[in-house]
C-alpha atoms as one frame of an Amber mdcrd trajectory, in Angstrom:
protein
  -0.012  -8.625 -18.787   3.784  -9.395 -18.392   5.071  -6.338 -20.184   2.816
  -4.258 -17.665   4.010  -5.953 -14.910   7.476  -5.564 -16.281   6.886  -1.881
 -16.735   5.800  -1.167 -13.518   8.648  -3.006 -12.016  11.287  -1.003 -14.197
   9.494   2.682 -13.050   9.268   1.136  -9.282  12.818   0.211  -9.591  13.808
   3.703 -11.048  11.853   5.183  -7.875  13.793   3.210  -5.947  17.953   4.477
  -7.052  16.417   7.946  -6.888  15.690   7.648  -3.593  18.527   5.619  -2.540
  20.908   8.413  -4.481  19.050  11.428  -1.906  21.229  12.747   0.653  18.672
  12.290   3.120  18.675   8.564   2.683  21.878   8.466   4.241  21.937   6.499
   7.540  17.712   6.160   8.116  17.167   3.786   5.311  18.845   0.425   7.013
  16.850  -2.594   7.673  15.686  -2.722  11.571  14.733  -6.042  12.693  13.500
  -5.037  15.680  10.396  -2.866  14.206   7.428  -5.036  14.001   7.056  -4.785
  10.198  10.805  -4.169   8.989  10.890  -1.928   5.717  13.882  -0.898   3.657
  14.439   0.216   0.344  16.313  -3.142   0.158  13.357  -4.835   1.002  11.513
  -2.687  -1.174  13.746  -3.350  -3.970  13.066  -6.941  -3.108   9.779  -6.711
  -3.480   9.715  -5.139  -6.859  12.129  -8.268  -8.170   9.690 -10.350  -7.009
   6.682  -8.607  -8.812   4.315  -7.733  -5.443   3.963  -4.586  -6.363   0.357
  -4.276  -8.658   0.704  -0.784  -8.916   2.560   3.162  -7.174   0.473   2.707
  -4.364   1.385  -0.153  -3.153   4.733   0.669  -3.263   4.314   3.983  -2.155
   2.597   2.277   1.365   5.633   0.441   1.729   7.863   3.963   1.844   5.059
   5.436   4.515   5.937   2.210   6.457   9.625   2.991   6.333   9.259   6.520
   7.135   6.489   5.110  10.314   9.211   2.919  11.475  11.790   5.652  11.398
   9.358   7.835  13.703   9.103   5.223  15.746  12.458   4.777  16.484  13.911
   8.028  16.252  11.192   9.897  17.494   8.762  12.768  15.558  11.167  15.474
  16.009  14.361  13.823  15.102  16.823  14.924  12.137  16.474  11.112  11.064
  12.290  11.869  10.630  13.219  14.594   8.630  14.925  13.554   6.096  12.944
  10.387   5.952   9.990  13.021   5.577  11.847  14.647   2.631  12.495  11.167
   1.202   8.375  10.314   1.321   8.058  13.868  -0.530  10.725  13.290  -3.096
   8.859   9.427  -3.820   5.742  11.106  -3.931   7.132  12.967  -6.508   8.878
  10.993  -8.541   6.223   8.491  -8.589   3.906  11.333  -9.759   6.194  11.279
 -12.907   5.832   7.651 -13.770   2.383   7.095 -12.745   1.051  10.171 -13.609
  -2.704   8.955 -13.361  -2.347   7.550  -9.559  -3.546   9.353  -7.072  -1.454
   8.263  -4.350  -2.712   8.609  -1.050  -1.295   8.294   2.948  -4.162   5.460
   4.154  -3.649   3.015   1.361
């Protein structure tokens, strides 16, 4: 049970400096705060350390609640939504790659 949970933690985690590596994570990624439920890949990395993460979907709700709060703030039509957009797509795929049996989904 460990070694899975360690496994998933390692593939989350390698999510994770893809994503962080992106262009587009540059400058939308930061930890707000203000935004009712603050979400950052710091956080999310935090979360992974700490094993709260059962399984890519989880984890993948966590990045649709960073790129909400980034909508929020920014607005729907802002260059800061894109890229956070792009980000969503590129975790969508990359978790595709690791978890290649989870159908990940938008509503959890």
């Amino acid at each position: 049970m460990q070694q899975a949970k360690n496994n998933i933690c390692i593939s989350l985690l390698e999510v994770v400096d893809v994503l962080k590596n992106d262009k587009c994570a540059r400058g939308v990624l930061q930890d707000f705060q203000e935004d009712e439920e603050p979400m950052s890949l710091a956080i999310i990395e935090e979360k992974i350390n700490s094993y709260l993460y059962a399984g890519a979907q989880m984890f993948f709700d966590d990045i649709l609640l960073m790129q909400e709060n980034v909508r929020k703030r920014h607005g729907p039509n802002s260059p800061a939504t894109g890229r956070v957009k792009k980000l969503v797509e590129k975790a969508q795929r990359e978790l595709g790659k690791k978890f290649p049996t989870s159908a990940l989904t938008a509503s959890g």
